[in-house]
DRENMAR-584472 format. One record per residue: x negated, y negated, z of N, C-alpha, C in turn; residue in three letters. Coordinates in steps of 0.1 Angstrom, whole numbers, plus 5000, padded with zeros to 4 digits. Example, Ala and Ser with C-alpha at 12.3 -4.5 7.8 and 13.67 -1.06 7.14 Angstrom:
REM DRENMAR-584472
486850575078487750455078486850335078ALA/487250225071486350115071487150005079SER/
END
This chain:
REM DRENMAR-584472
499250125000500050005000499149885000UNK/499749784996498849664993498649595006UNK/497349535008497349465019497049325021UNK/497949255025498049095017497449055033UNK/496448895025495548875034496248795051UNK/495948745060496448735075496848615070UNK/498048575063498048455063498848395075UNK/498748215074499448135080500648085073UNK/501448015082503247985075501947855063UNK/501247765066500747675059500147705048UNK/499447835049498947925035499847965027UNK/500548065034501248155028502047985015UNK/502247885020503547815012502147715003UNK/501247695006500347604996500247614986UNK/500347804983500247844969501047824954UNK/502447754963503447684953503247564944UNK/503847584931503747444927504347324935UNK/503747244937503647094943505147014943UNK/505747044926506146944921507547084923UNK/507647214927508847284925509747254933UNK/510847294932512047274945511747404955UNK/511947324968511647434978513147454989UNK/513747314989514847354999516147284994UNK/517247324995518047244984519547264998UNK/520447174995521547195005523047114993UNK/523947155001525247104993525046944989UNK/525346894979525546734976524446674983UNK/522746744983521446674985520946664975UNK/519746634975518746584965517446734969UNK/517446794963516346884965514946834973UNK/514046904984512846884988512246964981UNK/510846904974509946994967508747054976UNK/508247154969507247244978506147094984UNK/506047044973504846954980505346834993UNK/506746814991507046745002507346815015UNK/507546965009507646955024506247045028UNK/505547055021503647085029503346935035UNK/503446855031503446695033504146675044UNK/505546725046506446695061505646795070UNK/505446935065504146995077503546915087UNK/502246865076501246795081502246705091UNK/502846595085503446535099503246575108UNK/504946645109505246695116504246745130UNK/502946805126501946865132501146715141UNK/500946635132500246515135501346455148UNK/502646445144503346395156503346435167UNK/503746585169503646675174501946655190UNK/501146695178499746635189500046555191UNK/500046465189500246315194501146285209UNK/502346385207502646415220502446505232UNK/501346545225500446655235501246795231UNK/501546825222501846945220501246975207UNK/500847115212499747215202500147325199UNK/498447405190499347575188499347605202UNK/500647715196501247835211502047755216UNK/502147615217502847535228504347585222UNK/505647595228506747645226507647525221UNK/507947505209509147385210510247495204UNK/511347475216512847515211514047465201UNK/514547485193514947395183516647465186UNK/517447345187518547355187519247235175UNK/519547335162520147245153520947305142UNK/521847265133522947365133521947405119UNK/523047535113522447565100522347455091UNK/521147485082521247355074519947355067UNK/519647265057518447225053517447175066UNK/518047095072517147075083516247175094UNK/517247225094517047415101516147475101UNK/516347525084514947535076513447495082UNK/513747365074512347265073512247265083UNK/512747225098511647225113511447365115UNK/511847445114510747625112509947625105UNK/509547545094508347585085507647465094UNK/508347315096507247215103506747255112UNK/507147275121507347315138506047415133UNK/506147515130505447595132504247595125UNK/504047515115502747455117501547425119UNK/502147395135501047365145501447385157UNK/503047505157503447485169504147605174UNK/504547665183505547805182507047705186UNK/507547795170509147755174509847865180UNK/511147805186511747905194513147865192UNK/514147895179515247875172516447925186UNK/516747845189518247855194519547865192UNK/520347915196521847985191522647795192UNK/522847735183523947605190525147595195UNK/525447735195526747765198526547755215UNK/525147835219525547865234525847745244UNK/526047785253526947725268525547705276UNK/525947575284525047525289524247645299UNK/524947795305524247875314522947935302UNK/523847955292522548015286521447915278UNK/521747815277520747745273519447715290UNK/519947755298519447735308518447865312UNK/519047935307518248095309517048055302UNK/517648045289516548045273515447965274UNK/516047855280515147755280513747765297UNK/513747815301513947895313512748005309UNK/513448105301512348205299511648195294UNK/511848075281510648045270509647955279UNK/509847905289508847815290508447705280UNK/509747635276509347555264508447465271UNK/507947365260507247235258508147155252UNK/509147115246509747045241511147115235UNK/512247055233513647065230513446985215UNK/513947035201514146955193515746955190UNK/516446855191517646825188518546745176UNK/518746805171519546675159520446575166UNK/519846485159520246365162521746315160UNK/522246245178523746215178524146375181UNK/523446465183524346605181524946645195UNK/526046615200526446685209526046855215UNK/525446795229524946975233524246985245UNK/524647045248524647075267523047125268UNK/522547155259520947135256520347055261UNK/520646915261520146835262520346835280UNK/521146805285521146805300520546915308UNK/520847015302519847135307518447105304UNK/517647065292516446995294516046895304UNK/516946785306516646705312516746755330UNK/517546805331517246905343516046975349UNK/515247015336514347095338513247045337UNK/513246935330511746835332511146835317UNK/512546905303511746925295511946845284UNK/510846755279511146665271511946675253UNK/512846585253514146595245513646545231UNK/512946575220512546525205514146525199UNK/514546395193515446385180515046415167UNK/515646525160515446545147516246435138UNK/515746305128516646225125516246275110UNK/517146295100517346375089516646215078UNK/516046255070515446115063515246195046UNK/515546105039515046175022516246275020UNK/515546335008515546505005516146615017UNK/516846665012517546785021516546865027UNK/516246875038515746885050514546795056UNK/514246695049513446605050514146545068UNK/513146485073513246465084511846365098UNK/512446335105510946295109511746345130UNK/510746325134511046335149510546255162UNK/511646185168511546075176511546115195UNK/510946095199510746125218511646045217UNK/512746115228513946025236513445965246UNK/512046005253511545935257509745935258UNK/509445795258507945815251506945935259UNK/506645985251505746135256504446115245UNK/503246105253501746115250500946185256UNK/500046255249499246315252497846395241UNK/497146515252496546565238496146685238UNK/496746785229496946925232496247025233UNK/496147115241495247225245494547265230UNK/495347275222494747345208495547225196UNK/494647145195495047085183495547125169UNK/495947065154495847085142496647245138UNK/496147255127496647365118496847475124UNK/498147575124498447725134497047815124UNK/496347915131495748015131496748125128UNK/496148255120496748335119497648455129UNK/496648425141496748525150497448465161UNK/498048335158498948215170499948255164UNK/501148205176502148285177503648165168UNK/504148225155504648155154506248115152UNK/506748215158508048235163508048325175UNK/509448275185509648355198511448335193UNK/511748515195513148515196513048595203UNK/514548615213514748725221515548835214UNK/515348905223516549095216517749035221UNK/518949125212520449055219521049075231UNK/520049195240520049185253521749235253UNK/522149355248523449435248523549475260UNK/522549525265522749645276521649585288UNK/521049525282519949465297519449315292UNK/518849285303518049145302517649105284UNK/517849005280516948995265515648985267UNK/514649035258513249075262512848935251UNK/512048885254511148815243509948875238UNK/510148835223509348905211508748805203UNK/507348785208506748725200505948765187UNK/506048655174505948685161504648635161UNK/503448645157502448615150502348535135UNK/501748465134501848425117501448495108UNK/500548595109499948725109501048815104UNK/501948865114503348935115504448865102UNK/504448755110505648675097505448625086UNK/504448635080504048625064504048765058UNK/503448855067503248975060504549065057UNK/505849005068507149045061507548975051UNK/507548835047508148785035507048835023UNK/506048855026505148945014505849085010UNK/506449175021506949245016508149245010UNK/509249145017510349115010510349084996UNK/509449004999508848934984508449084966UNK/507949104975507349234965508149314965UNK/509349344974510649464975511749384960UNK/511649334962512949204951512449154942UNK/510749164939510149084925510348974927UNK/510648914937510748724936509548664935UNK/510048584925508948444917509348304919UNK/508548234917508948104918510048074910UNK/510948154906511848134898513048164905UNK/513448254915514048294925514648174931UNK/515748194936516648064947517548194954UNK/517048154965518148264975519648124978UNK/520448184981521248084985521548195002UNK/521148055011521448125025522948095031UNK/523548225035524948215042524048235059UNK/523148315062523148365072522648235088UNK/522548285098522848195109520648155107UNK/520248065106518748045108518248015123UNK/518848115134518248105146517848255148UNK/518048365132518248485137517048525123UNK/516548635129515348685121515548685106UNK/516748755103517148745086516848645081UNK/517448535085518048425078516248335079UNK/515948345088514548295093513348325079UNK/513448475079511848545068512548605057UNK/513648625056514548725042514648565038UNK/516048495040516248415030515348295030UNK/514548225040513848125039512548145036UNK/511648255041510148205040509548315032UNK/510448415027510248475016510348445004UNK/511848345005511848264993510748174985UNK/510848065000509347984992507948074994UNK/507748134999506248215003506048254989UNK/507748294982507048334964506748214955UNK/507048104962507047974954508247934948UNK/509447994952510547984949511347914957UNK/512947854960513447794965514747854976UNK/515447784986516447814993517347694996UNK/518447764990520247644990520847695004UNK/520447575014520547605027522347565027UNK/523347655032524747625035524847595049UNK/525747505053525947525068526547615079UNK/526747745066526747905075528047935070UNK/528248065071529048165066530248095062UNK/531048095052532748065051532648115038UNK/533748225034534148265023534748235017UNK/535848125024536448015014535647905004UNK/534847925011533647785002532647844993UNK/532548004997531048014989530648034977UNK/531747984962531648054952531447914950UNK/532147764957531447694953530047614955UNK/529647644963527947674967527447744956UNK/528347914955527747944946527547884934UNK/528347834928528047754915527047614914UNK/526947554923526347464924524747474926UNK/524547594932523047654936522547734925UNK/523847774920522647874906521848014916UNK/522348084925520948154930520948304918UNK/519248314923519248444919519748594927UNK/519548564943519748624952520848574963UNK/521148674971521748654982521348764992UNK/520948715006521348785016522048785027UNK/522548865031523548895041523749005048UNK/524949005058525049135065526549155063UNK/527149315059527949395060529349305059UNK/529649265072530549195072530949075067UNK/529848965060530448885050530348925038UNK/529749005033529649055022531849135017UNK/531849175028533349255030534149135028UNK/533949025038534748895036534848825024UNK/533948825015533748775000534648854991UNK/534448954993535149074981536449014975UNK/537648994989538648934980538748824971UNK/537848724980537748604971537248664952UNK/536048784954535248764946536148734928UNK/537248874928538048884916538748724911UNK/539048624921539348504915538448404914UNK/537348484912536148374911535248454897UNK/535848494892534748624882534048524871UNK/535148394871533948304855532948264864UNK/532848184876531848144883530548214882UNK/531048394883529948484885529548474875UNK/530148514865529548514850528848404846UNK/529248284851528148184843527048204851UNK/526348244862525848224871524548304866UNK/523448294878522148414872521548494879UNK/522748514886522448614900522048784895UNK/520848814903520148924900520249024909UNK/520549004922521049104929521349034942UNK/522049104948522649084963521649204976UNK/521149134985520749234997521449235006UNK/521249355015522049385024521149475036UNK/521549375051520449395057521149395077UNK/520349405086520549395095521849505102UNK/522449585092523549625099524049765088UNK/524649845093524449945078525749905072UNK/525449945059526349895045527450005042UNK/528850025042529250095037528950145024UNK/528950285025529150305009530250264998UNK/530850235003532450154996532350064995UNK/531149955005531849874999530649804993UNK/528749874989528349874982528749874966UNK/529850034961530150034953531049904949UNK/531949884956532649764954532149594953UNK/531149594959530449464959529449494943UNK/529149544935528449604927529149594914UNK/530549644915531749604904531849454906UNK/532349354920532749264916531349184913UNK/530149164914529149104910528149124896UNK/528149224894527949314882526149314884UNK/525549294896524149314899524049404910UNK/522349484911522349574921522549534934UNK/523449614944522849574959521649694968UNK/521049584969519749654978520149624993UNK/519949764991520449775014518949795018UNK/518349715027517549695032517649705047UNK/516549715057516449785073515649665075UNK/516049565086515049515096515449495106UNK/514549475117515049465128513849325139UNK/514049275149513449145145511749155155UNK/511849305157510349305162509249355151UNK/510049365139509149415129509149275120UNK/509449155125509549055116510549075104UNK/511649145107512649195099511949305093UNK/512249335081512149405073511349495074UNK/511849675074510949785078511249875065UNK/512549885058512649975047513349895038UNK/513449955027514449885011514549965003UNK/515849984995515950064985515849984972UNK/514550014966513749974953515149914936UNK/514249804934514849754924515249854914UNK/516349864906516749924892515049914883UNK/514350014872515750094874515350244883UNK/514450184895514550304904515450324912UNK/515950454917517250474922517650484939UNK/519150414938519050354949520350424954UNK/520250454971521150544975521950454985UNK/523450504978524250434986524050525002UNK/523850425014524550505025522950535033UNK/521850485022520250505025519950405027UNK/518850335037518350185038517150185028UNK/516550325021515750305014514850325021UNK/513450335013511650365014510850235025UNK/510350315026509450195033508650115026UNK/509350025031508749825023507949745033UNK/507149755036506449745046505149765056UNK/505949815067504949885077505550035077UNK/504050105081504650255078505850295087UNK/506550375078507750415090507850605092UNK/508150635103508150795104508950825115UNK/509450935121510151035130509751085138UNK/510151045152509251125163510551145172UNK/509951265178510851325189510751225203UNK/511351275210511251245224509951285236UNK/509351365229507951385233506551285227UNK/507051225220506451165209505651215195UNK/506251325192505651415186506151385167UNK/505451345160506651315143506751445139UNK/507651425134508551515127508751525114UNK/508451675111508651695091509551615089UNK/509651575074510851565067511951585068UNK/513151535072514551615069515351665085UNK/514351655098514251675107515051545116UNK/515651545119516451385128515951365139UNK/515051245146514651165154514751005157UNK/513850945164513350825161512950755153UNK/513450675146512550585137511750515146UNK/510150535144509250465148508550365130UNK/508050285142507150215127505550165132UNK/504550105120503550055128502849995115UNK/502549885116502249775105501849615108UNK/501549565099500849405104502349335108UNK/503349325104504449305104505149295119UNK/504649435124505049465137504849385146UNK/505449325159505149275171503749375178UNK/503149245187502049315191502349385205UNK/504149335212504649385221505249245228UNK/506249315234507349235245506349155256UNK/506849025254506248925262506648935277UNK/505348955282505548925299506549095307UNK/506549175299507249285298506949445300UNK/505549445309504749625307506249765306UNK/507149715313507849855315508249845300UNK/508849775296509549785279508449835270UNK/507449725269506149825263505749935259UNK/505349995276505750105276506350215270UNK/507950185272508850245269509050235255UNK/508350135247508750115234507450155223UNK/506350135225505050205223504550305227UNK/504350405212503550505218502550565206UNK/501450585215500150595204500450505190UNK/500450375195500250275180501350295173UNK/502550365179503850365167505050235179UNK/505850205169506950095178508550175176UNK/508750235187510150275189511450185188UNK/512250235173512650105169514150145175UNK/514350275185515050285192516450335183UNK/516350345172517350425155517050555156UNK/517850605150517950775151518450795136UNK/517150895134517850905116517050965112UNK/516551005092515551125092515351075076UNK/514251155073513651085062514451195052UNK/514851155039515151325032514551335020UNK/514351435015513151475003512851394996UNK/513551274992512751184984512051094991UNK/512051105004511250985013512250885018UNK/513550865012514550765013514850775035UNK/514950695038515550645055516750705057UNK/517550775063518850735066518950745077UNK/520050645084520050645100521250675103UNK/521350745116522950775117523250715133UNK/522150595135522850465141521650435153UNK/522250365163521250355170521450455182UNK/520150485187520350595200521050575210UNK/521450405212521950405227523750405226UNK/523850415209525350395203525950545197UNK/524850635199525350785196526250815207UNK/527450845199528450885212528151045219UNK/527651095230527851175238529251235245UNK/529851315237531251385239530751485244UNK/530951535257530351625264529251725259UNK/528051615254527051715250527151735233UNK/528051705231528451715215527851515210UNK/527251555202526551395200527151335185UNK/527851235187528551215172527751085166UNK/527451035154527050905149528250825149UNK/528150765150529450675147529350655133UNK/528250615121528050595116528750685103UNK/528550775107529350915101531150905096UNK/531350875110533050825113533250735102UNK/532150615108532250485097533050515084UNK/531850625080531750635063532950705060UNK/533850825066535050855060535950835063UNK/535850735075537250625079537350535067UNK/536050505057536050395051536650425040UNK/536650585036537250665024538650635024UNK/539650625031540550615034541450505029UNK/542350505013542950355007543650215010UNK/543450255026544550125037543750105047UNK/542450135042541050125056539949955047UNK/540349865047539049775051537649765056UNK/538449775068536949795080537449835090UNK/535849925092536250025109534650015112UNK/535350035127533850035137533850145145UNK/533250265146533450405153532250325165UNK/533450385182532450365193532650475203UNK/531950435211532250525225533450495234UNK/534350525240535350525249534950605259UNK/535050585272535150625286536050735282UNK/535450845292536451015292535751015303UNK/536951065311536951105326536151255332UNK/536351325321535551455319534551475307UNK/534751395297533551415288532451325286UNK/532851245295531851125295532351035285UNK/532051075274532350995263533651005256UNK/534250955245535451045237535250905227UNK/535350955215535450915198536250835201UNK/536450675195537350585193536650495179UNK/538050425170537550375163538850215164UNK/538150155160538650005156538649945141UNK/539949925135540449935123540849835115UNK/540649765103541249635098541849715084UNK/542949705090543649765071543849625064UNK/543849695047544149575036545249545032UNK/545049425029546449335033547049415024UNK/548549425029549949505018549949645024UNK/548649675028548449815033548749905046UNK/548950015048549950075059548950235058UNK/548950225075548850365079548650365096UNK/549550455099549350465119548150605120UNK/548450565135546750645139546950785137UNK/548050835130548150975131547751015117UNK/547950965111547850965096546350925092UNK/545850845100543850845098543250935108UNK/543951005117542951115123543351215117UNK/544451235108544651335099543951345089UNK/543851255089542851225069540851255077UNK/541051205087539551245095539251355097UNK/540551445099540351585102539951695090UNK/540651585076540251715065538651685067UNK/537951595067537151595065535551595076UNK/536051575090534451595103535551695107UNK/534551755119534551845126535551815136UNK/536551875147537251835153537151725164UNK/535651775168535151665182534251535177UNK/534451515163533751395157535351275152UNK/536551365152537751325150537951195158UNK/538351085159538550995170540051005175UNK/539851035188540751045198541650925198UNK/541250805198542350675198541450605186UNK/542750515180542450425170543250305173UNK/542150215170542350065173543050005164UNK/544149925161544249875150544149695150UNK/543349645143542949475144542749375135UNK/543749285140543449185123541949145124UNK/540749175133539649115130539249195143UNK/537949265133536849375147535849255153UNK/535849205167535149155170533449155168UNK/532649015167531249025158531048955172UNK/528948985168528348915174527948805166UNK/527148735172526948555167526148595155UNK/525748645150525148715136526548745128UNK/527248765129528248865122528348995119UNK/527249055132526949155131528549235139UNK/528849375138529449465144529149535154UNK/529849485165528849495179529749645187UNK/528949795184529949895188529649915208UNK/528349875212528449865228529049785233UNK/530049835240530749745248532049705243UNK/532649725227533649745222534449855233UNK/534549895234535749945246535949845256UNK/535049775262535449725275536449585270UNK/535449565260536749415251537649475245UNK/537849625244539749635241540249705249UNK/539649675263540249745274540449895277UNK/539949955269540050075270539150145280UNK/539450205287538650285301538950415302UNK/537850485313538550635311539950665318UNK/
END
């Protein structure tokens, strides 16, 4: 596999033409690659000037946007960013802000956000992002004057840390995972090389940019190829075909469920598609129906590539390869990446074909959980990263996962994927979307449940889908109760959140 050199966010983007478009937003004026290596430098220069350096932590709270963007590529620099959710509530901005040990809060300006008082609480100084020029163009102002001169001045090093996000912290504490520059170039190299993107490439981003995807898939992969990104202000399916038209992209990435949310629109939007120069759609962070690959595939008339990342590998760990090599619905695809393989619970890998752990191990990889030996630990072993997935390689080398380990339901000993459920709940002509999880059993520990969005016009009660379940799994993979919901609750990703889905539909043993 090729081994692309340690770069920095400031290398990896220099390589672009000067004069190309790099960040582009609704009804803006495009920033070109050379302006915004130019807002870098700033940025960096400001930045010291207020006594903050590499490693120093600046937390950035600002909505999706061109702006978003650009202070992740500024910020980091010369500096470790640390992208925050702007939705959260002042307890968790208090945690966050709290565990990161920031150095500074960056805020858009005039932006309402309990950020701000929770900084000022904490002694930590408040930067305004004031938007200037070109779409994500911007400069940054101390709310209050802050001087100084930083531990480590000037340009980030390869081996300085240039993103800090936390895990979504489902089941315990969120752990912080720090990214290297090192790490986060070497994923948009591979993204880059998985999708053939050239400076000719324009991703258009739906996804949230506080979250790894939207961060190295649609942003810094984009420009890292010398290509561009039509930053939206986040997900709406009502709006996106006109984005779409207006951006021209070649690409899109996303997760599962707005991809599903698009479909209906897609059929009354088919001239838009057609004039358009889209080359393929990815699909990432969350597994992809097979249904509605094939269906997203008709209404777009380009390949979708389901791709695996997860955010300690800097995203991206597998991809199923461009046309016209062949691509498996229901597989996340070959390793695009860092190497990936199968190990037992002894830590032992496992032939071919054999179901375990996905482990991985690559430049990509985190070097390990910050401030954290027990997780470490528990997550490293002999140089591989326990990515905590359960799944198996099959003869062609292709991934497939049949979900995560801590979301395999345990029915007295009988171990079901949910994932499994997923796929022929989905067969089903009045099934939309379903989410297979665990339910409380009084005696089995566990017991099969699923949560259901039928299509509009469409009709079926729960006897009649665990009928149709039954020609097809085994009787104790059948789900015992079925949910029925105008909308399966998501996490702040729009990801499909199956832990803890019982306790939000009340269901108990």
């Amino acid at each position: 596999m090729t081994e692309y050199p340690a770069d920095t966010i400031p290398t990896l983007l220099a390589r672009a033409a000067s004069t190309a478009p790099a960040i582009g937003a609704p009804e803006r004026a495009w920033l070109s690659h050379g302006e915004l290596q130019a807002l870098s430098q700033r940025t960096v220069q400001a930045l010291n000037g207020m006594g903050i350096g590499r490693n120093d932590r600046v937390a950035i709270v600002v909505p999706n946007g061109p702006e978003m963007a650009a202070s992740f590529i500024a910020i980091a620099a010369g500096a470790t960013t640390a992208p925050l959710n702007p939705a959260y509530k002042a307890e968790e901005f208090d945690f966050y802000l709290g565990d990161l040990n920031a150095r500074a809060l960056v805020v858009l300006e005039g932006m309402e956000t309990p950020a701000r008082a929770v900084a000022a609480a904490r002694g930590i100084p408040v930067l305004s992002l004031v938007p200037e020029g070109a779409a994500g163009g911007f400069v940054l102002r101390a709310e209050t004057p802050l001087t100084g001169t930083p531990a480590q001045g000037g340009p980030a090093q390869a081996q300085d840390v240039a993103l800090v996000l936390h895990t979504s912290g489902t089941t315990s504490r969120p752990k912080i995972v720090p990214l290297r520059h090192a790490n986060v170039t070497a994923s948009a190299h591979h993204i880059a090389r998985a999708l053939a993107l050239t400076a000719d490439d324009r991703c258009l981003n739906i996804m949230p940019l506080f979250h790894i995807h939207g961060l190295i898939a649609a942003t810094l992969s984009s420009l890292g190829a010398g290509g561009s990104v039509f930053c939206t202000p986040g997900f709406n399916a009502f709006r996106f075909f006109g984005w779409f038209e207006s951006a021209q992209p070649t690409w899109v990435t996303a997760v599962p469920t707005m991809y599903q949310a698009l479909l209906p629109y897609a059929e009354r939007n088919r001239e838009i598609i057609a004039r358009g120069r889209l080359r393929l759609l990815r699909s990432s962070s969350a597994s992809l129906p097979p249904q509605v690959m094939t269906a997203l595939e008709a209404a777009f008339g380009v390949p979708v590539i389901e791709s695996y990342g997860m955010t300690e590998a800097s995203h991206q760990m597998a991809s199923n390869p461009l046309p016209p090599a062949r691509r498996h619905p229901g597989s996340v695809g070959i390793a695009a990446g860092p190497e990936v393989a199968i190990m037992d619970e002894a830590g032992r890998l496992l032939p071919q074909g054999e179901t375990g752990e996905v482990v991985i191990r690559g430049r990509n990889v985190t070097a390990g959980y910050e401030a954290n030996p027990e997780a470490n630990a528990k997550a490293f072993h002999d140089g591989w990263f326990r990515t905590g997935d359960e799944g198996w390689l099959d003869p062609a080398g292709y991934l497939r996962l049949s979900g995560r380990l801590k979301e395999i339901i345990n029915r007295g000993g009988e171990k079901v994927s949910p994932l499994e459920v997923d796929d022929v709940l989905m067969d089903h002509p009045a099934v939309q979307q379903v989410v297979t999880f665990a339910m409380p059993h009084d005696k089995l520990g566990e017991e099969v449940a699923a949560a259901v969005v039928l299509r509009a016009g469409a009709s079926v009660d729960e006897a009649g889908l665990r009928d149709f379940a039954a020609g097809r799994l085994a009787a104790f993979k059948v789900p015992r109760k079925v949910v029925f919901l105008d909308e399966i609750p998501k996490g702040a990703t729009g990801k499909l959140q199956r832990i803890g889905l019982a306790a939000r539909l009340g269901l108990g043993a």
